[in-house]
N, C-alpha and C positions, 0 to 999 in steps of 0.2 A: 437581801432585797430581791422581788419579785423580778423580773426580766418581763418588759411592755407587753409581752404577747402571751404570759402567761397569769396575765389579769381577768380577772373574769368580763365576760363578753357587757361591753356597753349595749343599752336596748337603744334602736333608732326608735323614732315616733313614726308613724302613719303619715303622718304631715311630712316627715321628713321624701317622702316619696312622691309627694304631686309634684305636679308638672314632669314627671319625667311618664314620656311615652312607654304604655305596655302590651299594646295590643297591635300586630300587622292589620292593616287593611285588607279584607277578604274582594280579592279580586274572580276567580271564578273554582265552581266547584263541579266535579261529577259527578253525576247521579247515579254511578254504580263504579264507587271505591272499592280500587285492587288493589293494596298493600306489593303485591308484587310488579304490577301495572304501572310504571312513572307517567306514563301518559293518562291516569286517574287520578292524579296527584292536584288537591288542593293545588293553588295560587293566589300568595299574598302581596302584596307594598308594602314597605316597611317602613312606618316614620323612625324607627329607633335606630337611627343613627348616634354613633359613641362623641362622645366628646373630645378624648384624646385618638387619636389614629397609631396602633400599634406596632412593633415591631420583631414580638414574641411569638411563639408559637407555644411557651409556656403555660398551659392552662393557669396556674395560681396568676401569672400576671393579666391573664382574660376574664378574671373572674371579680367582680365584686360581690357582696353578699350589703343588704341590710338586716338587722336583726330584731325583730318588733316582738311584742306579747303577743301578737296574736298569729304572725308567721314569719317565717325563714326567706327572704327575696332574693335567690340568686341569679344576676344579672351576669350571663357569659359573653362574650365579645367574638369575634368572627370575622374576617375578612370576606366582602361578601361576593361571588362572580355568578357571572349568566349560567343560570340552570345547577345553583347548585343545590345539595338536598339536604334540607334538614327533617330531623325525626326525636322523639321526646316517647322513650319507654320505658311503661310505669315500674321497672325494676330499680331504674334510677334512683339513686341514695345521697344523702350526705349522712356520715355517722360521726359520732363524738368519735373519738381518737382513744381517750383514756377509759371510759366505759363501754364500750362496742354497740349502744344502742345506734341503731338504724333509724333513719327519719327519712319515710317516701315522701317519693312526688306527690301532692295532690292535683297541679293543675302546670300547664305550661298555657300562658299567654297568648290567647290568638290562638292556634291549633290544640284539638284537643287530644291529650298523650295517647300513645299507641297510632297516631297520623302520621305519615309521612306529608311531606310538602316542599314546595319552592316560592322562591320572592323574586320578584321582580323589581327591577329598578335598582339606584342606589350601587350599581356594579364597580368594582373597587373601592368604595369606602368598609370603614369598620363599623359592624350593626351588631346588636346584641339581641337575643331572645332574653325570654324571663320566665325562671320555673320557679314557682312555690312550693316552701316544705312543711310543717308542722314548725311551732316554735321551739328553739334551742332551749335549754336551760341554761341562767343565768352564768353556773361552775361551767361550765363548756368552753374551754380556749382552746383547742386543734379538732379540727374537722377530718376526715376522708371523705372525697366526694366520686364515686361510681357508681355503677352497673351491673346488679348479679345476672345476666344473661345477657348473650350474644347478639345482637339485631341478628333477623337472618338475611341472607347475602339477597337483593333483590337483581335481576337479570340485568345485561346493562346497564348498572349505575355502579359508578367506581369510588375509592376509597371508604365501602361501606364497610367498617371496622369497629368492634367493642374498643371504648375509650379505656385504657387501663385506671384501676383506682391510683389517686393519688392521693399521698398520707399522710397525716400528722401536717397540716395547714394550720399555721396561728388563726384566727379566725379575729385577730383585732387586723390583721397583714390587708385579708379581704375587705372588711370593714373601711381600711384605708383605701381603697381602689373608688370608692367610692368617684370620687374627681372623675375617672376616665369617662363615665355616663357621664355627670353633669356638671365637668369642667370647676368645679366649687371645692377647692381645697376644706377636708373637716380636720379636726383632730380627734382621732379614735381611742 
């Protein structure tokens, strides 16, 4: 007998993702963006506030995924404080596990990939951004999800670090995270 998480990936619906918030509020921008410059740095609001409030630093427990025909939704969690910085570069992957195919970014939610930025408001709660990936194929049960290259170090802004890959993730596991966004227990 098969083990839950080595079932092939349920598809969510499209429907299954309204109402859940995906885009920051663009609060102010510079008109001569430095990537190395934080005081150039994009400023958002963020309605996407998490459902559940975490107590992990786990990435697989900050991640949800849904999994649709027509893309990949992965919704990461974050505790969020004053001036902190977020950034989405297009090396960024989620790959099948069992075949090594890679599946980039095509768009991160609200800033556009290769941005650096920060949010405002909302300081200690748990907020998630939202990166889209090409769709999974349906045999795909364990994902890795990282980074082939380094962010580079930007002057004064601290814990700027490549995320290590993490690997071999049931991708029904994420699927179940679903609840932490929008509080609605599924069965995956």
């Amino acid at each position: 007998m098969m083990a839950q998480s080595d079932k092939q990936i349920r598809y969510d619906k499209e429907s299954d993702l309204e109402g859940i918030e995906m885009e920051p509020q663009l609060l102010s921008m510079h008109e001569n963006y430095d990537p190395m410059d934080h005081s150039t740095w994009p400023v958002f609001s963020t309605p996407c506030v998490a459902a559940v409030a975490l107590q992990s630093d786990d990435l697989v427990e900050r991640t949800a995924l849904w999994c649709t025909k027509k893309a990949t939704y992965m919704l990461t969690i974050s505790e969020h404080w004053l001036n902190r910085v977020y950034t989405t570069t297009a090396t960024e992957f989620i790959r099948d596990s069992k075949t090594g195919k890679k599946y980039y970014i095509k768009e991160n939610k609200g800033a556009p990939v290769g941005v650096s930025y920060k949010i405002k408001g909302n300081e200690g709660k748990y907020i998630y951004s939202v990166s889209i990936y090409p769709p999974l194929p349906k045999n795909c049960t364990h994902i890795d999800i990282g980074e082939d290259v380094e962010p580079e170090k930007v002057p004064n802004v601290t814990n700027w670090v490549k995320t290590p890959i993490i690997k071999n993730i049931p991708v029904r596991q994420l699927q179940a995270n679903q609840y932490k966004i929008t509080g609605r227990k599924n069965n995956p």
